[in-house]
KOLFI-659840 format. One record per residue: residue in one letter; x, y, z of N, C-alpha, C in turn. Coordinates in pm, whole numbers, plus 50000, padded with zeros to 5 digits. Atoms other than C-alpha are relative to their C-alpha. Layout:
BEGIN
aXYZXYZXYZ ...
This chain:
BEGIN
x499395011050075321605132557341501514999450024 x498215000049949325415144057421500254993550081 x500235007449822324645135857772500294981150018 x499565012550009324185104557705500794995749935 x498645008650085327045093357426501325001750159 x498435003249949329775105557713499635000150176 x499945000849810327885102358091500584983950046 x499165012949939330015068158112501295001549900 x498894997850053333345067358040499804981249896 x499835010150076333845040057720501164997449909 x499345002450121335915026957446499225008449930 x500784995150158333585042657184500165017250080 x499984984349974333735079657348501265003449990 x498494995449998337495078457384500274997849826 x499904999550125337355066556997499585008249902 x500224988950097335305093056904500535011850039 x499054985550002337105122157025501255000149925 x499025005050120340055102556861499295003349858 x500064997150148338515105456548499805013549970 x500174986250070337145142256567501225010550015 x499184993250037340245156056687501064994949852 x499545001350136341735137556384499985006349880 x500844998050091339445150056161500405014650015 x499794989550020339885184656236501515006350005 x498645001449970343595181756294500205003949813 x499494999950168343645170955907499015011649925 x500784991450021340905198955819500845014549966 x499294985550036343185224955949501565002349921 x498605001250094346705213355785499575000749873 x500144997850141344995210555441499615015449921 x500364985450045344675248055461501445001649899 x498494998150036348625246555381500494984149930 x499115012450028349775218155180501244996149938 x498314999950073353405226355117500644990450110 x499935008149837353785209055503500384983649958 x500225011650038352985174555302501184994149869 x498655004650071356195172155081501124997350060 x499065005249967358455170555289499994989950133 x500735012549939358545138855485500155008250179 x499554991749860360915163355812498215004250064 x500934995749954357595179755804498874993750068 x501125009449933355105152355840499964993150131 x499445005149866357265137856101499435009950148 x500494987249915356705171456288498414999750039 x501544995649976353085175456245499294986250031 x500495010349926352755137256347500095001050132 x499905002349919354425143956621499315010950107 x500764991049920352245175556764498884990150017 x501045010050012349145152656696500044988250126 x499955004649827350255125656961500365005950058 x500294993349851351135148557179498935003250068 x501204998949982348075162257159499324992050034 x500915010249971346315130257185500384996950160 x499975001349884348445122857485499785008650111 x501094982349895347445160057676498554993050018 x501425003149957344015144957635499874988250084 x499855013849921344295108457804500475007850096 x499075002749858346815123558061498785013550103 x500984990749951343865150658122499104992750068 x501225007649935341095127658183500894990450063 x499255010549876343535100858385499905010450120 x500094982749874344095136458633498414997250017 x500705000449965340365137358627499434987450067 x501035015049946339065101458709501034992450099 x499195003449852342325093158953499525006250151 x500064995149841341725121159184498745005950006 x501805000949976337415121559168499995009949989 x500844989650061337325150258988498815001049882 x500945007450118335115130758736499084992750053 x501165015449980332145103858790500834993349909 x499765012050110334205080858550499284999549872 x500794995850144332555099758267500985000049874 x499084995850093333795109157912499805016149980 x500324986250049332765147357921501465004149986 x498884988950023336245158058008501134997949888 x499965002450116337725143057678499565008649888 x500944994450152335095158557489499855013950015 x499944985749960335445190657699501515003749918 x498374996050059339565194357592499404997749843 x500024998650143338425188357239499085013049937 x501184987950024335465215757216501205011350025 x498994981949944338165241957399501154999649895 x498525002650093341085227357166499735013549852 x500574990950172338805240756879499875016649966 x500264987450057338775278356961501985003749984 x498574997250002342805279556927500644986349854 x499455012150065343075258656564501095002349962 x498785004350026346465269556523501264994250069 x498875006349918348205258056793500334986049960 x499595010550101348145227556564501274995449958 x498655002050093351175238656420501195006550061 x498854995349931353185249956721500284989150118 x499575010049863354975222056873500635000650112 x499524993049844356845242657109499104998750114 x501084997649928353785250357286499244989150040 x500655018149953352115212657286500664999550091 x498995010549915355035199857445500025006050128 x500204993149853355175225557746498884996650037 x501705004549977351195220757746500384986250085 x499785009049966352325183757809500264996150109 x499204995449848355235185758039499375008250159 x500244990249863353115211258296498234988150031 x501365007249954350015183558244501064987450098 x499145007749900352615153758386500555008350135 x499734989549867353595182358656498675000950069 x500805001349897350325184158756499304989050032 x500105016549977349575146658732500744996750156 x499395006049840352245144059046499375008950090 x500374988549863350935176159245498564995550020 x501075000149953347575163059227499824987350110 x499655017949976348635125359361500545004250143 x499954996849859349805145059680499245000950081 x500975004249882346805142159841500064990850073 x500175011749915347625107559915501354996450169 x498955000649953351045120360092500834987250020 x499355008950014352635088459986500905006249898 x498824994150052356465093259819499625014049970 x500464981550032355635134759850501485001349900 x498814990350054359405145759795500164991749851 x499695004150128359635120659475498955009749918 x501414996750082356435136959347500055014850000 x499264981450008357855176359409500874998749922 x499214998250098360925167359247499574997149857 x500495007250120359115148458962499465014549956 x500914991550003356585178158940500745011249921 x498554992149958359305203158979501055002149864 x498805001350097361595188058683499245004849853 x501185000250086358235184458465500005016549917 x500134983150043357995227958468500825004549989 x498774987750063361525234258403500074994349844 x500185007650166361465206258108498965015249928 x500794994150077358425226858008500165016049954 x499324984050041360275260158011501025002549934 x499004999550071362485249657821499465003249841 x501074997350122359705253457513499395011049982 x500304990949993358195277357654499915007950135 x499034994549871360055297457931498785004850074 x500784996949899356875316458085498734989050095 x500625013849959355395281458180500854995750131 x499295001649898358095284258455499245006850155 x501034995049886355435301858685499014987750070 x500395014649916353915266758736500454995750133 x499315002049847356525267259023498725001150114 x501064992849917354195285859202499054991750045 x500875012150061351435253759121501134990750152 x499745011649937354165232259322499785004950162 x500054998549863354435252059649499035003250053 x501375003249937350865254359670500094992650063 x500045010649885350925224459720500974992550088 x499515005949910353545216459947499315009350162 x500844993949905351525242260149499134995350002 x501325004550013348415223860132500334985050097 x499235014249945350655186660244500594999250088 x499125002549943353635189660331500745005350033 x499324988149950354645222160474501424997650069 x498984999149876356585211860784501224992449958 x498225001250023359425193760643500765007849871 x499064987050111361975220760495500374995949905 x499715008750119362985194660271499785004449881 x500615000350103360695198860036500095009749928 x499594986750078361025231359961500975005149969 x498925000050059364405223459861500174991749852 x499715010550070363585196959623500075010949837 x500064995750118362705223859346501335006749925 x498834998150008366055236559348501354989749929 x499125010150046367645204659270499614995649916 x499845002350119365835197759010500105012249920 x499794985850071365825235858902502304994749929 x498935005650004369815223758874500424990549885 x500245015150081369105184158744500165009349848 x500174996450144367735202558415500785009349938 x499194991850059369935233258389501584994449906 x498945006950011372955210458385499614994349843 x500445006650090371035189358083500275006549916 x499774992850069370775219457930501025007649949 x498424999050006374015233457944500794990249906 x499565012250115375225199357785499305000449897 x500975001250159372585198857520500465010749888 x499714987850123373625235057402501524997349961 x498585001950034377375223657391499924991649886 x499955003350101376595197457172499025003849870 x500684998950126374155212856929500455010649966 x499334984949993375865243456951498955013350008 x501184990249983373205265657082500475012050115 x499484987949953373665302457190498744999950089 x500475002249858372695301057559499335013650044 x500194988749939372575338857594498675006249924 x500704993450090370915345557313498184997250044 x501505006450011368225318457351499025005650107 x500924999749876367575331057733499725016049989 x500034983950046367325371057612498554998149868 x501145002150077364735359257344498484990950104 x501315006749956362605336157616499865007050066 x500544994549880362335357457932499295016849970 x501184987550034360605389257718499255001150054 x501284994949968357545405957837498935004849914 x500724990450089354635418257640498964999550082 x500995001649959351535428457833498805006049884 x501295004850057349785436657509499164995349896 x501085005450121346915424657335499635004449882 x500554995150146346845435056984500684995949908 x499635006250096348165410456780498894991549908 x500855004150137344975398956585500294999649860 x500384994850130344935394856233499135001549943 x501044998250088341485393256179499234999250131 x500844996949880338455399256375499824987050047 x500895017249881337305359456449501444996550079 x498805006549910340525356356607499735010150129 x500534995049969339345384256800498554993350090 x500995007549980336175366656808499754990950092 x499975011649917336825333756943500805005050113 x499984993849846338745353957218498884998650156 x501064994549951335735367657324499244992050082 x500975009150004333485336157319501034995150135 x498915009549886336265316257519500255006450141 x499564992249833336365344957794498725002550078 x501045000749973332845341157818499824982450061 x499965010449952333025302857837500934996650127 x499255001349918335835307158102499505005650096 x500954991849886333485334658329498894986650086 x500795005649940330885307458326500224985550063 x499315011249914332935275358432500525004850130 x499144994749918335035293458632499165001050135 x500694996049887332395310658862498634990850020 x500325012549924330395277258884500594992050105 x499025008449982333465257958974499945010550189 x499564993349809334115285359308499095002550079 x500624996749955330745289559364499204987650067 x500735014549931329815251559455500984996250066 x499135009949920333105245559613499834997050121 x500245008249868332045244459919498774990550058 x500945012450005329465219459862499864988349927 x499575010550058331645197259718500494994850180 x498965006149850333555166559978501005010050003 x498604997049990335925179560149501424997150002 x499035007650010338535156460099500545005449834 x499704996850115338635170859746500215013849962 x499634983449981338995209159828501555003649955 x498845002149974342775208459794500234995849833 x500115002750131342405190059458499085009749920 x501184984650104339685220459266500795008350098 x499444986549958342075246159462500995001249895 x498665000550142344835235959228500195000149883 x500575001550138342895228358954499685013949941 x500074985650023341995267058980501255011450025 x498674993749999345295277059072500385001549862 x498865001650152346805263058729499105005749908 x501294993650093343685278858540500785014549997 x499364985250011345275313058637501085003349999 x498215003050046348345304058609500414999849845 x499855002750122348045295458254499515012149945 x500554986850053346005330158191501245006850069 x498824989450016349075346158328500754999049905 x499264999250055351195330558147499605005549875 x500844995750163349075337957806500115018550041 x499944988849951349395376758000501155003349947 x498304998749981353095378758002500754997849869 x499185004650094354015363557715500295008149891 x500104991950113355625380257444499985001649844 x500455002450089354885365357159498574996750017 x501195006849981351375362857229499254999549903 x500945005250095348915345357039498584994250091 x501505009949971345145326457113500774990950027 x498925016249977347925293557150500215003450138 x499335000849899348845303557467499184998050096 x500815002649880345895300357603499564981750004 x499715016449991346435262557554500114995950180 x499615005949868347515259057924499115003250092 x501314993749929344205271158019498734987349980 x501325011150007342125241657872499914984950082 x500165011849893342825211858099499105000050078 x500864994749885341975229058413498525001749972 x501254993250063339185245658190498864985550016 x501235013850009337565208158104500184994050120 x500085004949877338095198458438498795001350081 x501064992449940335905224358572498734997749915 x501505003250112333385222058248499394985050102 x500905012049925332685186658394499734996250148 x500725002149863332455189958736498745012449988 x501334995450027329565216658615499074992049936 x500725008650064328305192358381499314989850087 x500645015349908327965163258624499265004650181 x500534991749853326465186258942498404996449977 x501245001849995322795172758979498625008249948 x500744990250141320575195358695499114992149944 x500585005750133318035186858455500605000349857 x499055002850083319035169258191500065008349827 x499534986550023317895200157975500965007949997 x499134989549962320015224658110501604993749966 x498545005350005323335199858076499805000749851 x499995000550145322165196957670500015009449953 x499364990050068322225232057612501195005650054 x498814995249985325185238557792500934991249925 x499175010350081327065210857584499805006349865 x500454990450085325015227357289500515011049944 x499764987750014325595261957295502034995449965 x498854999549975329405253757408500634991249839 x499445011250128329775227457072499705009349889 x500494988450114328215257256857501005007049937 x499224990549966330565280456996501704995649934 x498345005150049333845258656902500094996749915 x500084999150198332555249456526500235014549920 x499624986150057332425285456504501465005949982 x498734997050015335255294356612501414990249905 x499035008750089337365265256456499785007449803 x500174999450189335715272056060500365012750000 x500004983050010335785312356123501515002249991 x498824991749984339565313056161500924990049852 x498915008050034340815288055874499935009449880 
């Protein structure tokens, strides 16, 4: 029955993921309702919310531009199922906004396939992951994400592999001015972002723990679908699912490294993640086997969402 509400992309599928991330959006703020007096606040927690909404559109546009989709709605409904085992990143807008910023970064790196305006689309890319490190500094490993792909394009002119530099520059400069006028301690701020922590034992309770678990299980079995059919996907699209799995482990580093770590960080893991969910979903199966994997996987993210509020 899933199968069918999202194997065509519609108005009514994009409206209902609109409504359920709504729904659980306002689910998990009414845990706290001191948030709702002050208006600063509402402003805030409106403004994670579209972001959020826009991570999801600019997710599925990435999928159905560069035919990593049939023109379905799964991968919509995939970013909302994965959204659900991390419900507090709700309330960390730092972290949206980098999420954001490194999805428009890979919006241009994926659009290089067509090697039309490349160097606009490195620098664009490029500016996208320093913006986004500016939220959250270990999101600056995305670099890495760009010179893939100028190795994959557009190796031979040296150019290019200058462009990151200039915008590495473009933004520093921004920044520099920004801290002059808000009066922000430069040294301080970059001694608090470039920390390390490699480890894992910040739980406070076991389902946080929990939904770990589940999610590293749901990531084993996308994951090693996704590498194990690639080469019986076109090949015109190899290049596009190389990158798509690049930034997958890219985003589990960064969630590695980081030293405030939380379940939130693995935010930069769910794009890629529903990317891959639906090119498993839409791979020629009985239509069985696609209903309990939608199933199981929709079980798995009610759980985890109610278990941690």
């Amino acid at each position: 029955m899933i199968t069918s509400v999202f194997k065509k992309s519609t108005p009514l599928n994009f409206s209902l993921v609109v409504f359920l991330i709504l729904s659980f959006f306002f689910i998990y703020q009414i845990q706290d309702e001191s948030w709702s007096t002050a208006s600063l606040y509402i402003l805030e927690k409106t403004g994670i919310l579209l972001v959020l909404l826009a991570s999801v559109f600019i997710t599925n546009f990435i999928s159905n531009k560069n035919g990593l989709s049939k023109d379905s709605g799964y991968t919509v409904f995939f970013y909302f199922l994965l959204l659900l085992f991390f419900p507090s990143v709700f309330n960390d807008g730092n972290l949206v906004l980098s999420n954001f910023f490194i999805l428009l970064a890979l919006r241009r790196l994926l659009s290089l396939q067509s090697l039309k305006a490349s160097k606009e689309k490195i620098f664009d890319a490029s500016l996208w992951i320093f913006v986004a490190a500016l939220f959250h500094f270990w999101s600056i490993l995305y670099l890495v994400l760009v010179f893939i792909s100028i190795t994959f394009h557009v190796a031979r002119d040296y150019r290019n592999w200058i462009l990151p530099i200039i915008a590495f520059f473009a933004v520093f400069i921004v920044f520099i001015l920004a801290s002059i006028l808000f009066n922000i301690d430069v040294s301080s701020y970059i001694d608090r972002s470039v920390q390390v922590n490699f480890q894992i034992n910040y739980f406070t309770n076991n389902y946080q723990n929990a939904a770990l678990s589940i999610y590293a299980t749901v990531v084993l079995f996308f994951v090693v679908s996704m590498v194990s059919t690639l080469s019986s996907r076109p090949l015109v699209l190899h290049a596009s699912y190389k990158k798509i799995i690049a930034s997958f482990f890219i985003g589990v580093l960064v969630y590695v490294i980081s030293s405030n770590k939380s379940n939130d960080l693995l935010l930069f893991t769910v794009a890629p993640l529903a990317m891959m969910a639906t090119s498993h979903i839409e791979i020629p199966q009985p239509k069985l086997k696609q209903e309990m994997v939608l199933f199981v996987l929709v079980a798995c993210s009610l759980f985890a969402f109610f278990s941690q509020l």
